[in-house]
C-alpha positions in Angstrom: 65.1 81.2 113.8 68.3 83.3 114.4 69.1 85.9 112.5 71.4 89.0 112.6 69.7 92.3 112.7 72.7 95.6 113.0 75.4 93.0 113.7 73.6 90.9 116.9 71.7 87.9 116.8 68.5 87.6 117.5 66.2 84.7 118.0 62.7 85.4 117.2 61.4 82.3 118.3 60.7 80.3 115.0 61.9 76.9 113.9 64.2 77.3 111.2 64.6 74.6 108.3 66.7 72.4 110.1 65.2 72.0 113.3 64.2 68.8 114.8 60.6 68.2 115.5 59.1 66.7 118.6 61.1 63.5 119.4 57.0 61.2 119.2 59.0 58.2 120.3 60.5 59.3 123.3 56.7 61.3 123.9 55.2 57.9 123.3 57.9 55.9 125.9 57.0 58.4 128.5 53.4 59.3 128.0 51.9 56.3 125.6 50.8 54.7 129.2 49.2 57.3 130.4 47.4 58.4 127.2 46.0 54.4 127.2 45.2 55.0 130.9 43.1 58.1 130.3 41.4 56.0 127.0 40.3 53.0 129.4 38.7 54.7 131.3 37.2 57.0 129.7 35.6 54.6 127.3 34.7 52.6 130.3 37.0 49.7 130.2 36.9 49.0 126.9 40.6 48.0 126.0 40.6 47.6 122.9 39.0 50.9 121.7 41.3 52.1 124.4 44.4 50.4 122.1 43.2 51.5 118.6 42.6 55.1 120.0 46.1 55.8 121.5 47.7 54.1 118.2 45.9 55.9 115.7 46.8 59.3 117.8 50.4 58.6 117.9 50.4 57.4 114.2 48.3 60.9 112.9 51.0 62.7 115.3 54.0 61.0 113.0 52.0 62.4 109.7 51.8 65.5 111.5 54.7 66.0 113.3 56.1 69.2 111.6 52.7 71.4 112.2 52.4 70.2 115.5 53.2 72.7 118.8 52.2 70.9 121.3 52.6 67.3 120.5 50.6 65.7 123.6 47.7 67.7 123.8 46.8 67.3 120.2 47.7 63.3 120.8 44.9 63.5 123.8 42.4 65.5 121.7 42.5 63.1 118.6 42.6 60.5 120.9 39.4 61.2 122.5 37.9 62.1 119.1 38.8 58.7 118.0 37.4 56.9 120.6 34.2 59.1 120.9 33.9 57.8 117.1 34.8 54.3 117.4 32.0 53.9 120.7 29.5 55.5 118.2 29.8 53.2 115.7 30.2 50.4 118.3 26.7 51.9 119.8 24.9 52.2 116.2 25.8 48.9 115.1 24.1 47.4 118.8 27.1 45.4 119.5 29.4 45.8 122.4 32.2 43.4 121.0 34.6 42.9 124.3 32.3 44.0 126.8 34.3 44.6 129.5 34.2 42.8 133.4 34.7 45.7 135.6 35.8 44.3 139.3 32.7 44.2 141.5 33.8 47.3 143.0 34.1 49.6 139.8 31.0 48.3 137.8 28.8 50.6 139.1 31.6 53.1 138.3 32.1 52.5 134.7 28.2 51.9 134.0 27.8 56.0 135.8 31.0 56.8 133.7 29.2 55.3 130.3 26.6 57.7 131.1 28.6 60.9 131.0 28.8 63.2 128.3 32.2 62.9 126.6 33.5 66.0 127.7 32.2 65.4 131.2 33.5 61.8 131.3 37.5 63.3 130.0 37.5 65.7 132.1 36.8 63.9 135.2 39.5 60.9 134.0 42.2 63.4 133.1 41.7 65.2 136.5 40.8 62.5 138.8 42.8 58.9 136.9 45.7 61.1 135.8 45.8 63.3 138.5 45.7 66.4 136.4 45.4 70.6 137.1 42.6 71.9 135.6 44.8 73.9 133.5 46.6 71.1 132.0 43.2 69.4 131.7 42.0 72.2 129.6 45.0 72.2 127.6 44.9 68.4 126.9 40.8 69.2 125.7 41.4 71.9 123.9 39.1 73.9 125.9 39.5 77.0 128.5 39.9 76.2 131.8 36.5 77.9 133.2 34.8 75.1 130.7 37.1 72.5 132.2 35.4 72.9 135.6 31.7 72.9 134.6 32.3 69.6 132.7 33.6 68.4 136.0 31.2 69.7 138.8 28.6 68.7 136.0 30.0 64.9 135.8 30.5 64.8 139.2 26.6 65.7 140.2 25.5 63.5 137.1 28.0 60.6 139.3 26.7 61.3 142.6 23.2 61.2 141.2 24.1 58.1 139.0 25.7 56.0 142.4 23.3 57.5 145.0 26.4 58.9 146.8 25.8 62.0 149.1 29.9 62.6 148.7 31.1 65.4 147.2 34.7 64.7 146.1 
């Protein structure tokens, strides 16, 4: 908000009354790819967990929108937390309804992935699909950047061990 203090203005930073919140729409246009992206793979191929998981995301953002600071890293967060939930109840119900067909190539890949804790299984798709820093992979987890990187030299040792590869990146 700006504000005078001893005849200057000052701008301490705050939203005042009228500000605009985060344009979602335009953060959807440009990011709701990417956000499915990370989804698919991270639930292992399963598109339409993938779908329901970046929708519901963007629609809690739109309820949200006015508390929200950073508008795509809560998106990823609820996003995972929505699909974690919707696997689990997938998994506790025994039924795999669109079991997905993985090209020859990646089944092996998604099976190993499956097997990942969710942390270790986001953090090695936001770094390694999307091409993320671990920074900005922290940021969209929610978690400090030191954690970022045991999730990932954890899931990657839990991959290698999974595929029998000697490879180490």
């Amino acid at each position: 908000m700006i504000r005078t203090v001893a005849d200057e203005l000052i701008d301490d930073g705050t939203p005042h009354a009228g500000s605009r919140p985060a344009d979602l729409e335009a953060l959807f246009r440009t990011e709701g790819d990417g956000v499915y992206r990370t989804l698919y793979a991270f639930t292992g191929g399963r598109a339409d967990v993938a779908e329901d998981a970046t929708a519901e995301a963007f629609a809690r953002a739109v309820a949200s929108q006015q508390q929200l600071r950073d508008p795509l890293a809560w998106i990823y967060r609820v996003a995972f937390r929505v699909a974690i939930d919707e696997l689990r109840r997938d998994r506790r119900r025994g039924a795999l309804t669109d079991a997905p067909t993985a090209p020859p190539d990646f089944a092996g890949l998604m099976d190993a992935l499956r097997k990942l804790s969710p942390n270790q299984r986001a953090a090695i798709v936001l770094r390694h699909v999307l091409d993320l820093d671990i920074d900005e992979v922290a940021k969209r987890m929610g978690v400090a950047a030191p954690t970022v990187r045991v999730h990932l030299h954890r899931g990657r040792a839990r991959l290698r061990k999974l595929l029998g590869s000697e490879e180490v990146d």
